[in-house]
Structures are given as C-alpha cells and as structure tokens.
Backbone of each chain as ProteinMPNN parsed JSONL, in Angstrom:
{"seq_chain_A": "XXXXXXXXXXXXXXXXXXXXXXXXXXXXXXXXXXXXXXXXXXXXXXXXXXXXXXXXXXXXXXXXXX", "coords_chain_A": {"N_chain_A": [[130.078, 174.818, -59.755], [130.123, 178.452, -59.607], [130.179, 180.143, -56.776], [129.848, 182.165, -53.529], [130.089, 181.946, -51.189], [132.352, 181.737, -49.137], [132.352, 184.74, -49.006], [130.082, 185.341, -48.142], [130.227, 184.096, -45.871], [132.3, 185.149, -44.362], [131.54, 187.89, -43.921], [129.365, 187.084, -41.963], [130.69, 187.009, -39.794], [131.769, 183.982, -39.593], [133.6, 181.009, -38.599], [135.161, 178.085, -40.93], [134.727, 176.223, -39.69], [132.453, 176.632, -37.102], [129.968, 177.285, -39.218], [129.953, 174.829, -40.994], [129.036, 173.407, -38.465], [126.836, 174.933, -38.07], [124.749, 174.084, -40.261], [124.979, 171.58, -40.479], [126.767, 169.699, -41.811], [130.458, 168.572, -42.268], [133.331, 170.672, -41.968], [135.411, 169.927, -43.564], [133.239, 169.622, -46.072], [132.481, 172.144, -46.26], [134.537, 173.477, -47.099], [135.407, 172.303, -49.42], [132.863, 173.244, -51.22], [133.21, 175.89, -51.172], [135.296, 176.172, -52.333], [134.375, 175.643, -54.694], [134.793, 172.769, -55.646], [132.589, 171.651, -55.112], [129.384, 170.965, -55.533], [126.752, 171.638, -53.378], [124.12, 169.71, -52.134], [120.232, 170.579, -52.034], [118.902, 170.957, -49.88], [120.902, 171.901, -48.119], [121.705, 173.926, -49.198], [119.66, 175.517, -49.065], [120.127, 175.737, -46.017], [122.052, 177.462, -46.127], [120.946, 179.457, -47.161], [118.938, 180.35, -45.528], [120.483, 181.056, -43.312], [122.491, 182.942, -44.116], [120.816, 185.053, -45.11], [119.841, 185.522, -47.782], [118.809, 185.069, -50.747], [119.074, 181.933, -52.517], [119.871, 182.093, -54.955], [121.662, 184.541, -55.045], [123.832, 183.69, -53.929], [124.755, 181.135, -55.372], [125.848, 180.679, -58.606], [124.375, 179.849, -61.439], [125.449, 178.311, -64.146], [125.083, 177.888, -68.098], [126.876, 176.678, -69.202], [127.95, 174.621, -67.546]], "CA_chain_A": [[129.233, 176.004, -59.793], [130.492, 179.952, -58.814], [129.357, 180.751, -55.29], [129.751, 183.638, -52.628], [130.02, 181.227, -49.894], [133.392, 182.068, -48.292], [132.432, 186.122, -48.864], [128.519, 185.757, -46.946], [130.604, 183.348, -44.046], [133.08, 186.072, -43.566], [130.721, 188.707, -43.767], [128.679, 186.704, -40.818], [131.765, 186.762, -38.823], [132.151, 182.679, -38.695], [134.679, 180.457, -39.454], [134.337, 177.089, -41.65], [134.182, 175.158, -38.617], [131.293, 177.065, -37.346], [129.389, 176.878, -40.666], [129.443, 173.858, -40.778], [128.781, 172.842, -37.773], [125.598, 175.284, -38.037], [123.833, 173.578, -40.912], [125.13, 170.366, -39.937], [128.166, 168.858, -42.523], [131.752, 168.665, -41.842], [134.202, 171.762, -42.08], [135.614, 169.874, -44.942], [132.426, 170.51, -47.335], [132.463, 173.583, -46.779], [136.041, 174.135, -47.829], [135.116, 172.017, -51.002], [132.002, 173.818, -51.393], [134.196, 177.554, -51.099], [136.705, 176.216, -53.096], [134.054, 175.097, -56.2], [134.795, 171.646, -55.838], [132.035, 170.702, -54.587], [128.125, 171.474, -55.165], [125.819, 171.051, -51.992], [122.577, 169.394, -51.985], [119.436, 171.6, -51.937], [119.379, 171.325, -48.275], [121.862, 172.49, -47.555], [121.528, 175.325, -49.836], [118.41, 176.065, -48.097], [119.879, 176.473, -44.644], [122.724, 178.072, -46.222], [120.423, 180.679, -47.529], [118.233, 181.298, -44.027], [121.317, 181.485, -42.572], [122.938, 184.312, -44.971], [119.583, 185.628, -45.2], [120.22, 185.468, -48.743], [118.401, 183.833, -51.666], [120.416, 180.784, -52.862], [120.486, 182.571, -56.625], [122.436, 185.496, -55.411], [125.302, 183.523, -53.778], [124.955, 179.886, -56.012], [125.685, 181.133, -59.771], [124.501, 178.569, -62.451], [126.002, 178.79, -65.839], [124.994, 177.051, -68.432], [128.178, 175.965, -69.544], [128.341, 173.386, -66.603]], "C_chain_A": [[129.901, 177.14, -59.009], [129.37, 179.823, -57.624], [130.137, 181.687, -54.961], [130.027, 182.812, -51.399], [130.784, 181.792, -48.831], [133.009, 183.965, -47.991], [131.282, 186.043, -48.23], [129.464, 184.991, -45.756], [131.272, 184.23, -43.906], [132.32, 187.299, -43.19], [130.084, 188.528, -42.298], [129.512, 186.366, -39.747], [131.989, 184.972, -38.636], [133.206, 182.232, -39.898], [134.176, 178.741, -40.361], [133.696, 176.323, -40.232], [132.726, 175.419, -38.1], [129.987, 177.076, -38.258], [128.749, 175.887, -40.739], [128.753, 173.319, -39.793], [126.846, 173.344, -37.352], [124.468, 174.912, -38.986], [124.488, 171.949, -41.211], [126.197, 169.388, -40.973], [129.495, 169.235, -41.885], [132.29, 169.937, -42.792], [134.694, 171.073, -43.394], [134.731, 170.039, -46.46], [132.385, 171.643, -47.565], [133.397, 174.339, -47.499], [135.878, 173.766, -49.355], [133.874, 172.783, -51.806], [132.725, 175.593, -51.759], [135.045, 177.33, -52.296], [136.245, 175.817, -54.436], [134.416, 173.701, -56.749], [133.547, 170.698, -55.871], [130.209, 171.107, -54.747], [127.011, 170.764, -54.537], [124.617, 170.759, -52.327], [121.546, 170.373, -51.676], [118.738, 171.114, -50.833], [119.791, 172.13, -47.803], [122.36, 173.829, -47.837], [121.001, 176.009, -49.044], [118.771, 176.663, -46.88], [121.052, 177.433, -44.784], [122.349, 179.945, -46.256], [119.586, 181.354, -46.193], [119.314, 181.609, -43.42], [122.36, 182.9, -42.929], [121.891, 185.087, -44.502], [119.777, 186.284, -46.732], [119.259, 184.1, -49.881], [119.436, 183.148, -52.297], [120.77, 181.569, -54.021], [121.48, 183.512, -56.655], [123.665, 184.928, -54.938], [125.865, 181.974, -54.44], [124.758, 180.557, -57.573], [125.676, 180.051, -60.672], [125.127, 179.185, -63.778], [125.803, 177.684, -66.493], [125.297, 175.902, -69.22], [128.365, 174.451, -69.303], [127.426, 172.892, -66.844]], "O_chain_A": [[130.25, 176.914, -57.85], [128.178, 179.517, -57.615], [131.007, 182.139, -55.706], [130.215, 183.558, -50.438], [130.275, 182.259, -47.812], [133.343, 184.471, -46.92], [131.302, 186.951, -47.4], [129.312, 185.452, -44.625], [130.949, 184.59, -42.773], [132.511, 187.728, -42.052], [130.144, 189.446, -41.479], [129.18, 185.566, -38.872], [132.381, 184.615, -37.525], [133.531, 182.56, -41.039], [133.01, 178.348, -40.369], [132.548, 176.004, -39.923], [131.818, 174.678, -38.476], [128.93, 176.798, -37.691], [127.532, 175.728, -40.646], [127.76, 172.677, -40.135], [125.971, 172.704, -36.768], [123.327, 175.286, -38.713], [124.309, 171.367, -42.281], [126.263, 168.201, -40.654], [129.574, 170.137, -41.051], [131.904, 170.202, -43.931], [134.371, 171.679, -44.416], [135.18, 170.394, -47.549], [132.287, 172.219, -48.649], [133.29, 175.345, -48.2], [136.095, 174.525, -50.3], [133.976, 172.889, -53.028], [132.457, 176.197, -52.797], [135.407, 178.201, -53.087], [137.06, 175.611, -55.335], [134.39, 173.416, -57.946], [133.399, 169.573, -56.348], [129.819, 171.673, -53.726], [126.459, 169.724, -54.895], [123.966, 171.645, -52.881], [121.986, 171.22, -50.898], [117.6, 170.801, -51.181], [119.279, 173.027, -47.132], [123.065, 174.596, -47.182], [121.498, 176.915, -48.376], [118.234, 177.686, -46.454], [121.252, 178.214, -43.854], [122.864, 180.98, -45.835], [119.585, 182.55, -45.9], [119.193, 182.672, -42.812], [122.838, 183.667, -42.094], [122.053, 185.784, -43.501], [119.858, 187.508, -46.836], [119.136, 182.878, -49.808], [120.521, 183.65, -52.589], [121.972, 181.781, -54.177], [122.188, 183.668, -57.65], [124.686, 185.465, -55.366], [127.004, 181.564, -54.215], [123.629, 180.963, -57.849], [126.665, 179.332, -60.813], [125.185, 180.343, -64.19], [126.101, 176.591, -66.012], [124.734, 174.902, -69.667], [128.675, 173.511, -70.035], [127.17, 171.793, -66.352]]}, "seq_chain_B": "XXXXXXXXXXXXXXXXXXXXXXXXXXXXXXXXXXXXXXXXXXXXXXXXXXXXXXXXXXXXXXXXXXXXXXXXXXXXXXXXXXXXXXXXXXXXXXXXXXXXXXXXXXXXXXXXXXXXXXXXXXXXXXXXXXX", "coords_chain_B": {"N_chain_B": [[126.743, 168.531, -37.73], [127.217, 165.436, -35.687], [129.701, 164.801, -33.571], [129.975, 163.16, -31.393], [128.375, 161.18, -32.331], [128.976, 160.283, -34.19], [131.561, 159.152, -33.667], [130.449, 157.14, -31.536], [129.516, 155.193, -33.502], [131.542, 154.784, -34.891], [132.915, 153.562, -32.837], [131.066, 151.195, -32.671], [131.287, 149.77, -35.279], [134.047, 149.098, -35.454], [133.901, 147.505, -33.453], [132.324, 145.446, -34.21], [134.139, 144.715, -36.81], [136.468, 143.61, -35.39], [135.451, 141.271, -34.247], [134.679, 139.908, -35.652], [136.694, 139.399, -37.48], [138.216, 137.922, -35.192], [136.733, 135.974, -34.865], [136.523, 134.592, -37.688], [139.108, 133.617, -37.831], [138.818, 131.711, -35.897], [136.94, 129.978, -36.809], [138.779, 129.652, -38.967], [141.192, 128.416, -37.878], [140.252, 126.858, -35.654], [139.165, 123.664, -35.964], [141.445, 122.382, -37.133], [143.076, 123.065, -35.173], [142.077, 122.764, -32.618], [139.11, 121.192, -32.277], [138.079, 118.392, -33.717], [137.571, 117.722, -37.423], [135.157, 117.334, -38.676], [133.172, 118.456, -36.752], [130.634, 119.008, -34.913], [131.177, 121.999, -33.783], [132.466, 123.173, -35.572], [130.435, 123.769, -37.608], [129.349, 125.313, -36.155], [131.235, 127.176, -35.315], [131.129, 128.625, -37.905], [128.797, 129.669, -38.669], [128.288, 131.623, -36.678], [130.453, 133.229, -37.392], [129.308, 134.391, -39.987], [127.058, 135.312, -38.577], [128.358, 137.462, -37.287], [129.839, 138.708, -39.35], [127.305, 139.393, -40.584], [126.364, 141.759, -38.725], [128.873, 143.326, -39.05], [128.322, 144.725, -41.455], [125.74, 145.762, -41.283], [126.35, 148.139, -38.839], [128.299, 148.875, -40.23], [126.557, 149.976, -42.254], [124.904, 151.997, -40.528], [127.286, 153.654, -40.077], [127.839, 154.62, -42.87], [125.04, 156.044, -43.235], [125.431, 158.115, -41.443], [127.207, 159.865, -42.512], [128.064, 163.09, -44.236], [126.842, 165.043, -47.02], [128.998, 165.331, -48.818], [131.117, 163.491, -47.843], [129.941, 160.88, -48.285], [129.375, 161.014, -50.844], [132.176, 160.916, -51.551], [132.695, 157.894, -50.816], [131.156, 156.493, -52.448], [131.621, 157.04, -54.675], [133.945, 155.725, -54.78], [133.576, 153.348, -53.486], [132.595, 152.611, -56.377], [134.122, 152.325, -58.261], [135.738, 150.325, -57.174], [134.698, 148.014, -56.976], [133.89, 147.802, -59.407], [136.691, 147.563, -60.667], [137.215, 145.123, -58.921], [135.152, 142.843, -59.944], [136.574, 143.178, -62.717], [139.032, 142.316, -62.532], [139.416, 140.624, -60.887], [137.644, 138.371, -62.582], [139.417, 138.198, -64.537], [141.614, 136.977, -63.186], [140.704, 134.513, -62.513], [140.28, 133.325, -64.884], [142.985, 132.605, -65.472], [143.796, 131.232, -63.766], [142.277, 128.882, -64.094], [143.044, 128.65, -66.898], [145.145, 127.928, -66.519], [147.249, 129.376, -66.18], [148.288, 130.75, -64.401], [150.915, 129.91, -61.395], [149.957, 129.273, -58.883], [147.236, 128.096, -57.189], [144.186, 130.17, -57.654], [142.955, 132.354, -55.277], [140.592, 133.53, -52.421], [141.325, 135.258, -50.744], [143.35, 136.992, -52.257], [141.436, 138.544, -53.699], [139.999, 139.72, -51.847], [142.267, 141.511, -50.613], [142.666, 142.782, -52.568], [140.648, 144.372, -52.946], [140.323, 145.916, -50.648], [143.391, 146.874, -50.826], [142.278, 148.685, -52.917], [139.551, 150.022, -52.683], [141.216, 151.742, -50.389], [142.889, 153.621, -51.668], [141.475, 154.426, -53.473], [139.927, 155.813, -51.89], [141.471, 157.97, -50.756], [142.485, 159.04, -53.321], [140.125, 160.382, -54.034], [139.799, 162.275, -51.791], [141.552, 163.779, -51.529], [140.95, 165.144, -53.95], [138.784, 166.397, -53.522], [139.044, 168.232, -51.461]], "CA_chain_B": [[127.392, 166.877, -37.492], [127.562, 165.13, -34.498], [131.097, 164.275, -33.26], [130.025, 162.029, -30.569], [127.855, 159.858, -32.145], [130.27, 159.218, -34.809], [132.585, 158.408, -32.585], [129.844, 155.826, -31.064], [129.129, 154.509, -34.965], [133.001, 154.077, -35.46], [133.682, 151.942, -32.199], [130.367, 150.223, -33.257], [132.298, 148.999, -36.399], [135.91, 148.517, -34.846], [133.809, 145.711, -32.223], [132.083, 144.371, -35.043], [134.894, 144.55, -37.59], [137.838, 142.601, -34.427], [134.946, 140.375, -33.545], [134.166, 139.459, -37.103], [137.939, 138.757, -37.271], [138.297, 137.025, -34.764], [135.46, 134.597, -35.367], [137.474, 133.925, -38.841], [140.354, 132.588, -37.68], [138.814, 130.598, -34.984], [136.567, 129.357, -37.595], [139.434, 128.897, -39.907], [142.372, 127.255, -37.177], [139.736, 125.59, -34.639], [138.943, 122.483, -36.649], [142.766, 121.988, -37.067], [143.94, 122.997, -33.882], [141.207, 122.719, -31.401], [138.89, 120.172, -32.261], [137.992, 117.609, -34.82], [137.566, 118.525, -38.723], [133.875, 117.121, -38.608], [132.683, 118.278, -35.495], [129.402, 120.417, -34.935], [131.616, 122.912, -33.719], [132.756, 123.944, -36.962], [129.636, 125.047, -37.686], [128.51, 126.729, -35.611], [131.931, 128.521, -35.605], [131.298, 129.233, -39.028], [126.984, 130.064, -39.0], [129.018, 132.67, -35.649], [131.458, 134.092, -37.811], [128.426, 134.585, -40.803], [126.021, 136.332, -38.121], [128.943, 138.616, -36.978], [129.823, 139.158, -40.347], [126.241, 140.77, -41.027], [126.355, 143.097, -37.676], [129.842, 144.374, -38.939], [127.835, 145.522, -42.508], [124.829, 146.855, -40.792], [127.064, 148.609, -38.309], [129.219, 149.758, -41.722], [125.965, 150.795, -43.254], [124.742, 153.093, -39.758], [128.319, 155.261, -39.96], [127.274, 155.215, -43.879], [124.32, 156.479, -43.578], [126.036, 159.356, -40.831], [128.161, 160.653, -43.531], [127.535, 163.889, -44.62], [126.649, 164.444, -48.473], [130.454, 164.972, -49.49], [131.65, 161.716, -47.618], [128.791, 160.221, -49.483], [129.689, 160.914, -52.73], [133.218, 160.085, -51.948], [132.359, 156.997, -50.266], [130.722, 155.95, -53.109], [132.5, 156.835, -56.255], [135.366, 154.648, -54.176], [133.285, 151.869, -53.611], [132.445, 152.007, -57.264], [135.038, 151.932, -58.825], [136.416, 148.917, -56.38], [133.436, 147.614, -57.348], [134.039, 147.423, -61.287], [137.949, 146.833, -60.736], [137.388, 144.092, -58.54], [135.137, 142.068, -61.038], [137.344, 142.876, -64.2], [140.411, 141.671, -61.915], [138.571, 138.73, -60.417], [137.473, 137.6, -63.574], [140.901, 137.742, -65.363], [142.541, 136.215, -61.858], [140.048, 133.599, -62.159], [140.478, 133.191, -66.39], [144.191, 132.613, -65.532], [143.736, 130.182, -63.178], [141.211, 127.878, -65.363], [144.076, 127.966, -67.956], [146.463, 127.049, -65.767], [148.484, 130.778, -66.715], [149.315, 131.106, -63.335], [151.559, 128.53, -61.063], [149.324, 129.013, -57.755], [145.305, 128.053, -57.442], [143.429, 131.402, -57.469], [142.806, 132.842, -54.005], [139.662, 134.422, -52.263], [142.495, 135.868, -50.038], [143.96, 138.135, -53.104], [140.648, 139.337, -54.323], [139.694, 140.542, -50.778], [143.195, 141.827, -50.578], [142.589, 143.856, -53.743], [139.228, 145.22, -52.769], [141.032, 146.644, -49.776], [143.618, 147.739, -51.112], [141.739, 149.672, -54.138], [139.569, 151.336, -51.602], [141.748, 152.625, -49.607], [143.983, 154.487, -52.845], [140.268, 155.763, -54.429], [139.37, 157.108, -50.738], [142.643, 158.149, -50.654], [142.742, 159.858, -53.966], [138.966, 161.296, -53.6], [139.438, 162.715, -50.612], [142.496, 164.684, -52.096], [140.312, 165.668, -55.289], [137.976, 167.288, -52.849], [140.184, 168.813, -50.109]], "C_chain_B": [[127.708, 166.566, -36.303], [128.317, 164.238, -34.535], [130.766, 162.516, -32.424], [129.033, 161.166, -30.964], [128.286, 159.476, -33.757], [131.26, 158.426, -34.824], [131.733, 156.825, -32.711], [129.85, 154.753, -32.585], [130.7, 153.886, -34.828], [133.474, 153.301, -34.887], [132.303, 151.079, -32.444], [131.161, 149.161, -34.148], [133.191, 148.354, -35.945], [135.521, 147.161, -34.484], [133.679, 144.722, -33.002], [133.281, 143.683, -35.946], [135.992, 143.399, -36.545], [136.711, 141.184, -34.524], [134.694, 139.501, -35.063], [135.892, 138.553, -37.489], [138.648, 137.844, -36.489], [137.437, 135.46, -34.847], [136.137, 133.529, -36.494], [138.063, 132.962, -38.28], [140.302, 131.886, -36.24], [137.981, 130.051, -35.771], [137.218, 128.546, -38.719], [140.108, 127.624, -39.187], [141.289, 126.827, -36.21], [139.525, 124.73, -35.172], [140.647, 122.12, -37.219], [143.5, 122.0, -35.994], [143.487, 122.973, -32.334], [140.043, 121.708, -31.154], [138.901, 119.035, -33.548], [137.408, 118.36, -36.368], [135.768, 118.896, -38.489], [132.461, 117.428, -37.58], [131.414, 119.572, -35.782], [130.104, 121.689, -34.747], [132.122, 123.586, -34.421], [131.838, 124.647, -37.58], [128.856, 125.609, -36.903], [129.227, 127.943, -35.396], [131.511, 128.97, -37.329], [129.433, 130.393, -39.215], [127.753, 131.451, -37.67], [128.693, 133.531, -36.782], [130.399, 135.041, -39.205], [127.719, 135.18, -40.107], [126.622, 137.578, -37.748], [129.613, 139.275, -37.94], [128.642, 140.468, -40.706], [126.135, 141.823, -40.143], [127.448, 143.775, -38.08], [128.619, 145.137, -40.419], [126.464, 146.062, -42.099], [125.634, 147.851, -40.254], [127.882, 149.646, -39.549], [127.937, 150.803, -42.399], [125.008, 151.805, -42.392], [125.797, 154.129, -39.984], [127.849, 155.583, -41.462], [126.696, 156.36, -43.822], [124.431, 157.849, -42.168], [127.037, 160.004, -41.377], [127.35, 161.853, -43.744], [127.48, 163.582, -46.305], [128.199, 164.668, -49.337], [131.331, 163.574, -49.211], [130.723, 160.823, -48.401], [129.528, 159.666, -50.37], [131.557, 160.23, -52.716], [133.363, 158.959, -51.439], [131.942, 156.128, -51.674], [131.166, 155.892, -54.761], [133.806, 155.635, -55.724], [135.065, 153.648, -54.277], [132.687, 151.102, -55.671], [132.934, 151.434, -58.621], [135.794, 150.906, -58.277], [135.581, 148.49, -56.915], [133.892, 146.482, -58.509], [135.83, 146.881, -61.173], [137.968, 145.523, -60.123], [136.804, 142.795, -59.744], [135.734, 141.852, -62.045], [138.542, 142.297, -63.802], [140.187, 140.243, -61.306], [138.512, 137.909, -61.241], [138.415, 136.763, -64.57], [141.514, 136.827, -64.505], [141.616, 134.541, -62.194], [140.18, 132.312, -63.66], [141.781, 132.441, -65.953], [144.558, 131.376, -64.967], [143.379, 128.708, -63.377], [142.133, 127.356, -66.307], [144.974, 127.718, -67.507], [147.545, 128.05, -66.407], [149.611, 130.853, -65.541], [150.074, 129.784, -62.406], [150.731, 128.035, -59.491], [147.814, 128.803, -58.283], [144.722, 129.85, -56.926], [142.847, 131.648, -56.157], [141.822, 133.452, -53.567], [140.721, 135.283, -51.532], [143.011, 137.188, -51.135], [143.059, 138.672, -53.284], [140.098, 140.394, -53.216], [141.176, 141.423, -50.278], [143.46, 142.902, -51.439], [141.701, 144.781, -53.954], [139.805, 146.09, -51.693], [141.86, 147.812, -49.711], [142.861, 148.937, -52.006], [140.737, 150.71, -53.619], [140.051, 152.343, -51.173], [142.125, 153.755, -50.782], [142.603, 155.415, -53.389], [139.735, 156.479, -53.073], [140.272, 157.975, -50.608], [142.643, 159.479, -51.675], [141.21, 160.872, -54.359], [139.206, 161.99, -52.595], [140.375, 164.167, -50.97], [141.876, 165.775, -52.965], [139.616, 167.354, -54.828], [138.362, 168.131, -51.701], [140.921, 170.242, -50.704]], "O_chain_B": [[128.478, 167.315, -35.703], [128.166, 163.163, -35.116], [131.103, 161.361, -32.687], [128.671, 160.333, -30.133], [127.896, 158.469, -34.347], [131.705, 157.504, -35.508], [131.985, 155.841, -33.407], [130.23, 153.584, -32.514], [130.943, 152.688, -34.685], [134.206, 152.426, -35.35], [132.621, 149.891, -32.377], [131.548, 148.04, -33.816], [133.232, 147.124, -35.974], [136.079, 146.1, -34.765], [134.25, 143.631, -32.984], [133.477, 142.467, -35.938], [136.257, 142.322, -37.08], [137.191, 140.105, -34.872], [134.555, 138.278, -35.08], [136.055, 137.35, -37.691], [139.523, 137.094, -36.922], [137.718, 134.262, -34.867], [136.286, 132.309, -36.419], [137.739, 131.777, -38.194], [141.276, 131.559, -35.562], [138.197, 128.881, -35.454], [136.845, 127.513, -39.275], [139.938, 126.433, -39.449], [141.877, 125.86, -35.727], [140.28, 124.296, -34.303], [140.573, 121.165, -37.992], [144.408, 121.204, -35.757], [144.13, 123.092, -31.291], [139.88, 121.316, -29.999], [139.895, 118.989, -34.273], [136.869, 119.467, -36.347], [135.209, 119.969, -38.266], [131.323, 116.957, -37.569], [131.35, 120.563, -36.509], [129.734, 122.593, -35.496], [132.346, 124.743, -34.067], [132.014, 125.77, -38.053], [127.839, 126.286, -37.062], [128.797, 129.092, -35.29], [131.949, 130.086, -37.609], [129.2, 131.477, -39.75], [127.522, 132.539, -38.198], [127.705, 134.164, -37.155], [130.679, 136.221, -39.414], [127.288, 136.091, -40.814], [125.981, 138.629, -37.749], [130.057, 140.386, -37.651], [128.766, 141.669, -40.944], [125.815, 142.904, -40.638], [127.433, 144.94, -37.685], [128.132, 146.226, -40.116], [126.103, 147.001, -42.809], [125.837, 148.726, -41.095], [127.945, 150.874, -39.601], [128.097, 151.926, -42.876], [124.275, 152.519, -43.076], [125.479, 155.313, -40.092], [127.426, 156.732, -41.593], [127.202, 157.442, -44.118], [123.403, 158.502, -41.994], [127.754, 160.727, -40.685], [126.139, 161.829, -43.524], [127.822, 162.543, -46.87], [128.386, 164.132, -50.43], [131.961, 162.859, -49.99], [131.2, 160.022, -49.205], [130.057, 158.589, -50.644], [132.061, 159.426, -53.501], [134.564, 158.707, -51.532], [132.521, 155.058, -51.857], [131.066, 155.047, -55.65], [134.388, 154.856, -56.479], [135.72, 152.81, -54.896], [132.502, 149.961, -56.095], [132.552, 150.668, -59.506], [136.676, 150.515, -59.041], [135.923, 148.732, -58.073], [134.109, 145.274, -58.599], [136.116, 145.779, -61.642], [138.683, 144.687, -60.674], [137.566, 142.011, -60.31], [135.731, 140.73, -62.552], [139.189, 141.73, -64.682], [140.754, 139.152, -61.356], [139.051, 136.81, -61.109], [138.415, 135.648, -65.092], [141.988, 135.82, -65.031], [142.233, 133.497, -61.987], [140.181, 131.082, -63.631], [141.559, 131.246, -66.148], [145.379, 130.588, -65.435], [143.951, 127.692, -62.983], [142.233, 126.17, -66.622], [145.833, 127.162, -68.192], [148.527, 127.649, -67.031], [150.838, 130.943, -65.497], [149.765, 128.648, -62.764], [150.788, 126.904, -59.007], [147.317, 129.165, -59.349], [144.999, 130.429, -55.876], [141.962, 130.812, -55.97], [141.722, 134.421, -54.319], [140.833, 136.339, -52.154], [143.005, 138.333, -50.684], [143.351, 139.855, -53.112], [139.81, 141.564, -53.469], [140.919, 142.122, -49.298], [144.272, 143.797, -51.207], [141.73, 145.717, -54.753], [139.697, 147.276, -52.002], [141.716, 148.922, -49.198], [142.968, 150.104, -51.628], [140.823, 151.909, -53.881], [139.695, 153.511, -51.331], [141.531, 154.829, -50.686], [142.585, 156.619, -53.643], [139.183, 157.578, -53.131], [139.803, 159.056, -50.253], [142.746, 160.634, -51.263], [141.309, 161.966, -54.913], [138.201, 162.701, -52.562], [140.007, 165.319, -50.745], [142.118, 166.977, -52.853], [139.697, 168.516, -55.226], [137.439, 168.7, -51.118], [141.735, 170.852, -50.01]]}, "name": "protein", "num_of_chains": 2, "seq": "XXXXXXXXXXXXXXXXXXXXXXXXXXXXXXXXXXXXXXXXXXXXXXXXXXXXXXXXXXXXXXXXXXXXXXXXXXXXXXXXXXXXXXXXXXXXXXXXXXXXXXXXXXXXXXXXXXXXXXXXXXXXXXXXXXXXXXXXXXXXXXXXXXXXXXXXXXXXXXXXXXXXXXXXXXXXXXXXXXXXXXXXXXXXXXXXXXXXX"}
C-alpha cells in the first residue's frame, strides 16, 4: 500500500528510531513500512495517525489494484 | 518496544534452550556411561529432559508473543514453510528408508537438523525481503 509515512516523520522532526520507539515496534517496521514493504496493523495505524495528527486515509493510500 | 525485557525473554530461552541440552545428552550418555541401562535414573533423566523441554517452548512462545507485528509475520511465514518442508522431506526420508533406498536407518537427528537448518535460510531470506 502507498503511504506518506517517511514525509509526516520528517515533517515531525523524528528519526525511524524514534518512531518507532513512540508507537512501540522496532525501527525496522518502520523502514519496511516507508519503504511499502510492509502494511501495519490498524493499531498501529491508529497511533500513527494521533501522532501525525493526521487521518490514516490521507497518509495510507488504498488502491484497488492491491 | 522494550529493549530490556527482550533482552530478559532472550536469556530466558538461552537457560532454557543450554539446560534443555544439556539434560539430552545426559539423558542420552548417562545410562551408558554413568549408570546402568535399566536404572530409574534413566527416567527420570528423561521425564527431566521432557519437563525442560516444555519451559524452553513456553519461554520460546513469551519472546514470540514480544515480537512486534513484522517479526510476527516473519516468524511465521518461516515457521511455515519449515513446517510443510519438513513433513514432505520427512515423509520421503522416511519412504526411502522403508524401501531400503537408502544405506543408513532414517534418523530423528537429520529431520531436526533440517528443521533448523530451513529456519534459519527462510528467517534469513524473510528478513532480507523486508529490510
């Protein structure tokens, strides 16, 4: 799935490590998660999105390709 | 994610996993090299080595269940494909043996040898996939 991930974490000044470590997975999901390898549990969405301050739809793009 | 009590989970395992090992092979070589074949002490090394067996797979299935949801998933496509290779390789190893294909008796030793390895190569090559 297209995301925004890496462009709202830089935006919020942090790095993966940070990130992660603020909604609680390892620095490596997040890289797989950034990098479209990987799509996160709706959890993790969730704290992704209070933590953007961002609804999940504008930075998780479904298509209905996939 | 908390570092330090993954840590704690992982030397959980290690104690269980040595102690589990060790138990073995005083379960296997004590009744050859320590006391008699028949002796109570055989089993009770063995009913041991079977209770410290199940603390290493609880123990295995606490760091489990401290995975996040990407170790998960690659945790588990690994184990399931060991899974399915081990039975279709077991089965043939075992076929082979029955017909007398091969020149040795069929081994629990290779099949746990093959589950091991095949692990490691699908954590190995998951981990890559996702990286």
């Amino acid at each position: 799935m297209k995301n925004k991930v890496r462009e709202l974490r830089k935006l919020q000044g942090l790095t993966q490590e940070q990130l992660a470590e603020l909604i609680g997975v390892s620095r490596q999901t997040i890289n797989a998660i950034e990098k479209e390898k990987f799509d996160p549990s709706l959890p993790t969405a969730f704290k992704m999105s209070k933590l953007f301050g961002y609804p999940i739809e504008q930075f998780f793009l479904y298509q209905e390709t996939e | 994610m908390n570092k330090k009590e993954r840590k704690k989970h992982l030397i959980h395992l290690a104690f269980w996993t040595w102690s589990w090992v060790l138990t073995l092979a005083i379960a296997t070589f004590g009744p050859e090299f320590f006391w008699e074949e028949k002796s109570a002490l055989t089993i009770v090394a063995i009913v041991v080595n079977l209770a410290i067996g199940i603390l290493m797979v609880l123990a295995n299935r606490k760091l489990f269940n401290h995975y996040d949801e990407l170790e998960r998933k690659i945790h588990l496509e690994s184990m399931g494909l060991t899974l399915g290779l081990a039975v279709i390789i077991g089965l043939t190893y075992s076929l082979l043996d029955q017909k007398n294909l091969i020149h040795s008796d069929a081994e629990i030793g290779f099949l746990v040898g093959f589950i091991s390895i095949t692990y490691m190569i699908s954590l190995m090559v998951n981990r890559k996939r996702y990286s």
